[in-house]
C-alpha positions as CSV (number, residue, x, y, z in Angstrom):
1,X,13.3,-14.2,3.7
2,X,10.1,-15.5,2.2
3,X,8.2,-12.8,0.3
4,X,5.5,-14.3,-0.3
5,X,5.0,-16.0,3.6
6,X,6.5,-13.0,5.1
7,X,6.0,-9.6,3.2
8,X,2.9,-10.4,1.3
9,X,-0.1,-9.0,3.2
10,X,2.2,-8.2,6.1
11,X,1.2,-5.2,8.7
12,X,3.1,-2.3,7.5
13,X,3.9,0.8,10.5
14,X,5.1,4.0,9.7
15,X,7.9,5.7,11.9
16,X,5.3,6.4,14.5
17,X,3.8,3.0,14.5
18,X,0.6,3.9,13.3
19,X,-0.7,1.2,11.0
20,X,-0.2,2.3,7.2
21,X,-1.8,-0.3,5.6
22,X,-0.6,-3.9,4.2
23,X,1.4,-5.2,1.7
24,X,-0.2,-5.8,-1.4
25,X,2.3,-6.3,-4.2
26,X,6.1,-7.1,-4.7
27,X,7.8,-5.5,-7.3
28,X,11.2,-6.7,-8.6
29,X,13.9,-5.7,-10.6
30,X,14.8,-8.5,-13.2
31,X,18.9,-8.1,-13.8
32,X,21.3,-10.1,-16.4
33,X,22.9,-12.5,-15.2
34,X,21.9,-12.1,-11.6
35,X,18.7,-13.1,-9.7
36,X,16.2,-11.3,-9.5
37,X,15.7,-8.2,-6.4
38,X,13.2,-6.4,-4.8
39,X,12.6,-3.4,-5.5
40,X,9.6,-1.8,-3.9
41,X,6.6,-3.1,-1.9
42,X,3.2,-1.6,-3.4
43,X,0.2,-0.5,-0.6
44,X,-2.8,0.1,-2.7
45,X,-6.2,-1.6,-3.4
46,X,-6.0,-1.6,-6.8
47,X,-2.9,-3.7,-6.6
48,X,-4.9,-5.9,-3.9
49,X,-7.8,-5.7,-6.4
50,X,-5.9,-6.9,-9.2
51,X,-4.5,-9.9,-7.9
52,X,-8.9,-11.1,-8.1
53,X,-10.1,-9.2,-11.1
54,X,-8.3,-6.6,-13.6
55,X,-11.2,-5.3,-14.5
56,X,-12.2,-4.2,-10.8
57,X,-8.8,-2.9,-10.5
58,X,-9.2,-0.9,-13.5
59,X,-12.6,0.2,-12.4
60,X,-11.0,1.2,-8.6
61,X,-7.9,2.9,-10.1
62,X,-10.7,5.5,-12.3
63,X,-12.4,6.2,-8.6
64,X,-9.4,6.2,-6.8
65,X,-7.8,8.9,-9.2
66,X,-10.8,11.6,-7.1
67,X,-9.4,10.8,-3.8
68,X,-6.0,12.7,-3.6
69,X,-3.3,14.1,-5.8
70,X,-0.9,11.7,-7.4
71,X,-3.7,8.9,-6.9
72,X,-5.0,6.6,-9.4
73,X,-1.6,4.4,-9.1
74,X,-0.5,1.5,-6.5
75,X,1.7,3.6,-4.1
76,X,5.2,2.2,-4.2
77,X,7.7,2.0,-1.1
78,X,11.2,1.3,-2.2
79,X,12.4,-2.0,-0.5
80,X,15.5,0.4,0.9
81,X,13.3,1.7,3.5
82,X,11.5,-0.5,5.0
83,X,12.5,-2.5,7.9
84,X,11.8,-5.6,10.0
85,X,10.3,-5.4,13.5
86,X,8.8,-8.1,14.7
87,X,5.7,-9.8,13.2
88,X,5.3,-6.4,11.3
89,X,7.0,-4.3,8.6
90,X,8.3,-0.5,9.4
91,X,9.0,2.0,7.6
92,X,10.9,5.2,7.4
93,X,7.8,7.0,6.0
94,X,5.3,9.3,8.2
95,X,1.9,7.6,6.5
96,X,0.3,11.5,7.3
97,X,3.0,13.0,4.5
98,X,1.6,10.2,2.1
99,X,-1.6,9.3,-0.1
100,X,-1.5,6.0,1.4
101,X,-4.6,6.8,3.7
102,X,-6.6,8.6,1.2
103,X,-9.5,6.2,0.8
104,X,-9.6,5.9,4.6
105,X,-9.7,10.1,4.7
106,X,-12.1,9.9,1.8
107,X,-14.8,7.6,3.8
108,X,-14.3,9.2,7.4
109,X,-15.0,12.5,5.7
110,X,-17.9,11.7,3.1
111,X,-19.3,8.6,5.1
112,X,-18.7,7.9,8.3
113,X,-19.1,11.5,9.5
114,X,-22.8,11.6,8.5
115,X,-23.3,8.7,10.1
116,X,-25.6,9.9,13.3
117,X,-23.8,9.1,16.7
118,X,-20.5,8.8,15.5
């Protein structure tokens, strides 16, 4: 497999098949004398973030820290549970019993509800 061509900023489902994001960042476990293996897959905008700016990251990680318990951190999947189907990624994960979608929850409640006609 080709992380970067095939995992990086790949549709991730959860084990409904709702959408739960993409793939923003690749961790990998660095192990002597073997090559290196991944470990989890990161969905978060402050990883996105930081691949353009640290700064910004740093800045969205402060504001992000408001949204939801445990937030403030790139959310980490372990590579063990997430599968291939398709052109997209699944997991075993229910996105609902996550923080993944906080930001989303965070604008449909404070913005887009206020918005007349909705």
């Amino acid at each position: 497999m080709h992380l970067i061509a095939e995992v990086l900023d790949a549709q991730l489902k959860d084990v409904n098949g709702r959408n739960s994001g993409r793939i923003d960042g690749i961790v990998l476990e660095l192990r002597n004398d073997k090559p290196p293996r991944v470990a989890y897959v990161e969905i978060s905008p402050i990883t996105l973030l930081a691949r353009f700016s640290e700064r910004f990251a740093w800045w969205y990680a402060r504001f992000d820290r408001r949204l939801a318990p445990g937030r403030g951190t790139p959310f980490r999947i372990a590579w063990s549970r997430i599968t291939r189907s398709g052109p997209t990624l699944q997991t075993d994960l229910d996105v609902e019993s996550t923080s993944i979608m906080a930001l989303e929850d965070w604008l449909r409640e404070r913005v887009v509800s206020h918005i007349p006609g909705n």
